[in-house]
Each structure stands twice: as structure tokens, then as C-alpha cells.
N, C-alpha and C positions, 0 to 999 in steps of 0.2 A: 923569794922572787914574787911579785905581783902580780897576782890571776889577770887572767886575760877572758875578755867577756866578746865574742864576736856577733855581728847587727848584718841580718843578712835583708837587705830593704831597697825600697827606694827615695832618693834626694828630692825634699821639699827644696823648693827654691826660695821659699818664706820660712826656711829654716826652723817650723815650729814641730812640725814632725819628723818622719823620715829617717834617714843616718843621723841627719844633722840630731835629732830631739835625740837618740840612742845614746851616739858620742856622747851628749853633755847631760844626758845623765848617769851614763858609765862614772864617768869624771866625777861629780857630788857624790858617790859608794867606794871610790876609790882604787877601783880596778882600771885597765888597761884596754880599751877598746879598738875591737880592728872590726873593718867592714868590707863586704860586699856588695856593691850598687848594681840593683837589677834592673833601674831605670831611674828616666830625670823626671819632676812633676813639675808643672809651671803652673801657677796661679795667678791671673789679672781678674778686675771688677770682672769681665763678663768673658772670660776664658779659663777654661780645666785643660790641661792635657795632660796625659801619659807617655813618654817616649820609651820604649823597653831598651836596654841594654842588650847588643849582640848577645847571643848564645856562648858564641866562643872566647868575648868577652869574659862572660860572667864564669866560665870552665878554669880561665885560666887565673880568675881572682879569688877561685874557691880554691884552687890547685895550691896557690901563695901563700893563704893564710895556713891551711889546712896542713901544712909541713912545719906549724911551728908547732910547741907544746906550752901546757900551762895554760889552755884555755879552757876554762871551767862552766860555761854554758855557752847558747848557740840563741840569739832571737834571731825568729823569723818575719818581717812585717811583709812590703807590697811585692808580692810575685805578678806582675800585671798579665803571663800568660803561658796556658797550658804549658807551653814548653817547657819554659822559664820555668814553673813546678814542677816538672819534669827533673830536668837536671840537679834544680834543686836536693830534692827527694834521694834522687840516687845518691848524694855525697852524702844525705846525713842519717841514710840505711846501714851506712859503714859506721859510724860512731855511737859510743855509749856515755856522753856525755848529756845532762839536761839541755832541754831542746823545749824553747815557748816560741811558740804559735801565735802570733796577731792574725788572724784572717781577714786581711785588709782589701775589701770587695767597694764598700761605699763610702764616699768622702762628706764631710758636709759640706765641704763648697760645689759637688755635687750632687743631684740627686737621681742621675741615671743610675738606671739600673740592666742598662743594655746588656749582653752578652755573660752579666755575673752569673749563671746556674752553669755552663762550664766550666767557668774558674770554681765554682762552690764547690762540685762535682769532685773537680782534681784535687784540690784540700780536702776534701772528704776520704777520696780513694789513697793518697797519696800522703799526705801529712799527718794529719787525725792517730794515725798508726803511733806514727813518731814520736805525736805529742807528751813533752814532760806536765805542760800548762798551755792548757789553750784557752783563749782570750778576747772573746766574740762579743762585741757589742749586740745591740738588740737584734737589728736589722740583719747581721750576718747570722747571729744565731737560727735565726728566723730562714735564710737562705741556705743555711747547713742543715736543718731538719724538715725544712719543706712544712714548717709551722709556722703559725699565729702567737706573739706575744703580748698581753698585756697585762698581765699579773705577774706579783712572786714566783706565784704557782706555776706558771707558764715556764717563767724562768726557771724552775727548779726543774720541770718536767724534760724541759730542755738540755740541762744541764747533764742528766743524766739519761737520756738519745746521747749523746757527745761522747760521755763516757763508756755506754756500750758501745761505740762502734773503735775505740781504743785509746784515748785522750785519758791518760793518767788523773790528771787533774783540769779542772772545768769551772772557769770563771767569765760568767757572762753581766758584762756590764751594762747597769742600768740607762747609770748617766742622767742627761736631762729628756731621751726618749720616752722614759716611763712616766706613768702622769702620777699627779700627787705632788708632794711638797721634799720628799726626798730622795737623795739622791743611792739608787741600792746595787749593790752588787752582790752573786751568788757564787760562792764557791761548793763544789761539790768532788770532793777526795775517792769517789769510786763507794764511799759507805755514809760518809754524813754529809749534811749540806749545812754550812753557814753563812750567815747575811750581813752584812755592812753594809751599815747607811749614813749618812748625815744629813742634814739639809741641806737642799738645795742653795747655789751660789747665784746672786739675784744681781747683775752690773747690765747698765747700759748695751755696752756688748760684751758677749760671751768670748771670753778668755780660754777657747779650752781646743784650737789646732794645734793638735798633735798630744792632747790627754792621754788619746789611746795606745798611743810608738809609746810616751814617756813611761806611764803605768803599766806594759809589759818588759819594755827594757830593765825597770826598779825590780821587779819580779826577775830579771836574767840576772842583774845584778846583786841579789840579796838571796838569792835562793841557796846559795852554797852555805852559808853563815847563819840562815836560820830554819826553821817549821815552815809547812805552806800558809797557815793561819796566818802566823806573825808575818810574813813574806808578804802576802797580801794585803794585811793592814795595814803595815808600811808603805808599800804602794801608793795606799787607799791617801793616808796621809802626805804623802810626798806630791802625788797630782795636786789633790784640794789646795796645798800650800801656791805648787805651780799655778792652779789657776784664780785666787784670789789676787796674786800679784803679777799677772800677766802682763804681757808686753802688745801695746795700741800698736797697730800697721798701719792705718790711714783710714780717710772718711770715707773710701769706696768700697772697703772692707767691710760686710757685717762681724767680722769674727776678728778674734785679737792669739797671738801667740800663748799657749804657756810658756812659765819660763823657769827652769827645772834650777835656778841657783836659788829659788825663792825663801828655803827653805834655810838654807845657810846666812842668805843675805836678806830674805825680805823683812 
């Protein structure tokens, strides 16, 4: 039978993150993807919005999947509120299946930072616990330990705040945030920390909405079949392919899709 990998998120409507980026990288690993939509994201030139998904909603989508078997990890991306990690939290206290973490507080198509130290808060209290692999860019890292990042060092230091307060494992991505010429991430297993880099990817526009859904889904879906090391730098590898061959959305766009077939097809 065909593992089954469940994406509990929210729907970019540019398809480049979200369920949609989770689905179609489940799909290139070869498992079976089901999802729970905790909300709709809409993106135009000069609008963000979040719509959350009802409560009861979301109860009864977790109640669906959660009665089948054969599912072999659990991502978690956009909880857009208290509740909503709420509920969340409570179904996946009952399971002992690997469980990653996106802590998805900041977008780049925006840059408010309105209301995130609640939500941070609640992933902290609430998720953190749970985490198999948790998966924080600079900025949330930075809103989850109430720290300053600008170095490795920072990053490492961070990395392991995370893992004391209960995150198994702790991968805070660089990305194009950290300054310098390349691009690093830090994994940190509770005892050793290791670093992945390459350089930086240099195009007109940046190819890289929804890096962060796709590079922890690759991690939900490879984690069963390998080490966290190699888990990771497959990831590492699977993004970069994503975003060297991304997919243009239009002139009013500064940012372009990844696009997770790139590797197979690009």
C-alpha cells in the first residue's frame, strides 16, 4: 500500500505554496497526499489576504482524514489563528506519527508583522511540543525566540532555544534573508548542528513563493525512507532545483513560483 503523507495548511491561490506546493510535492516522492485547508490566501499586485477556514470546518476535515490509516507523517504550514492552533494541537496530541512544523507567521508578498507574537506565542505553547522537524525561516525563528538573527551563530543559537523548549529537530532557514553570497540552513538534532549551503540563486526575479511549504513537505515526505541529515539535503536539493526553474506569474509580480516538477522535468 502507498504511504499517505497529510498537509495540514493553507490555499495559495498562485498555487506556488500552500496545499497546492505540499500536493505536488508529495506527488514527485511518490506518496499519497491528503489535506486539511485552514484557510484561502489571495494575492494580487497590491493585495495579501488571509481568510480562515470555519472552526468547524476544519474539525470536521481533520475528523476525515484522521480515520484513515497508512499515513506516515503530518506537515503542518499556515494556522492563520489562535484557534485554528488550537484545534489543530489538540488532534495531533493524540498521534505518534512524525509531525513537521512550518511556522508560517510572514509572507513575502507581505511584510506586516501585525498581530504575529500571538500566533508565535501559540506555536510556541502549542506545537513546538509536538514537533518532529520544525522549520522556521529567519524572521519566525527570530519571533519564536524573541531574538536577533544575523549570523550562523545566531542561527545555531536559535536553533537550539527551539530545541529546548521541545522540537525534536530544528531547521532554521537561511535563504536569501541572511546576507552574504550564500544560501544556509541549520539543522540542529538536540546534540549536533549541521550546515548546508550553496550559493545563492541570482534571476531577475526571485523564483522562490512557496520554497518554504515545498522544502518542508520534501522533509514530510522523505523523512520515513531516510536520516534527518540526508532528509534535509534532499530538501536542500529539491527547492534549489524548484527554484532555478521556476515558474514567471506576470509583470506585476516581483516574485515568480517554484515549481517542484523541476527536478524530474527541469
Amino acid at each position: 500500500m502507498v504511504n499517505k503523507v497529510l498537509t495540514i495548511a493553507g490555499s495559495d491561490s498562485l498555487s506556488g505554496g500552500g496545499i497546492q506546493a505540499d500536493l505536488a510535492t508529495f506527488e514527485e516522492y511518490g506518496v499519497v497526499g491528503l489535506s486539511v485547508i485552514t484557510s484561502i490566501v489571495t494575492v494580487q499586485a497590491d493585495s495579501f489576504q488571509i481568510f480562515p477556514i470555519d472552526i468547524n470546518v476544519i474539525k470536521a476535515q481533520l475528523a476525515s482524514v484522521m480515520s484513515l490509516n497508512q499515513i506516515v507523517a503530518i506537515k503542518v504550514g499556515l494556522l492563520p489563528t489562535v484557534d485554528i492552533i488550537n484545534v489543530v494541537a489538540d488532534c495531533l496530541e493524540t498521534i505518534s506519527i512524525p509531525i513537521i512544523i512550518d511556522p508560517v507567521m510572514i509572507f513575502k508578498e507581505s511584510a506586516s508583522k501585525a498581530g504575529k507574537s500571538e500566533l508565535a506565542q501559540a506555536i510556541h505553547n502549542r506545537l513546538l511540543p509536538l514537533a518532529t522537524v520544525l522549520t522556521p525561516n529567519l524572521n519566525e525563528a527570530q519571533l519564536l525566540t524573541n531574538s536577533v538573527i544575523h549570523r550562523v551563530d545566531d542561527m545555531k543559537q536559535a536553533a537550539r532555544l527551539l530545541a529546548n523548549e521541545g522540537a525534536k529537530n530544528v531547521v532554521i532557514k537561511g535563504g536569501a534573508r541572511l546576507s552574504g553570497d550564500l544560501a544556509v540552513d541549520v539543522l540542529f538534532d538536540g546534540e549536533e548542528f549541521t550546515i548546508f549551503q550553496n550559493e545563492k540563486i541570482k534571476t531577475p526575479v526571485p523564483y522562490n513563493n512557496g520554497a518554504g511549504c515545498t522544502f518542508s513537505a520534501s522533509i514530510a515526505a522523505n523523512l520515513v525512507e531516510n536520516d534527518m541529515r540526508d532528509t534535509v539535503q534532499d530538501a536542500k536539493e529539491f527547492v534549489l532545483a524548484a527554484i532555478k526553474n521556476g515558474v514567471v506569474l506576470n509583470d506585476k509580480f516581483n516574485v515568480g513560483n517554484v515549481w517542484q516538477a523541476a527536478r524530474r522535468l527541469g
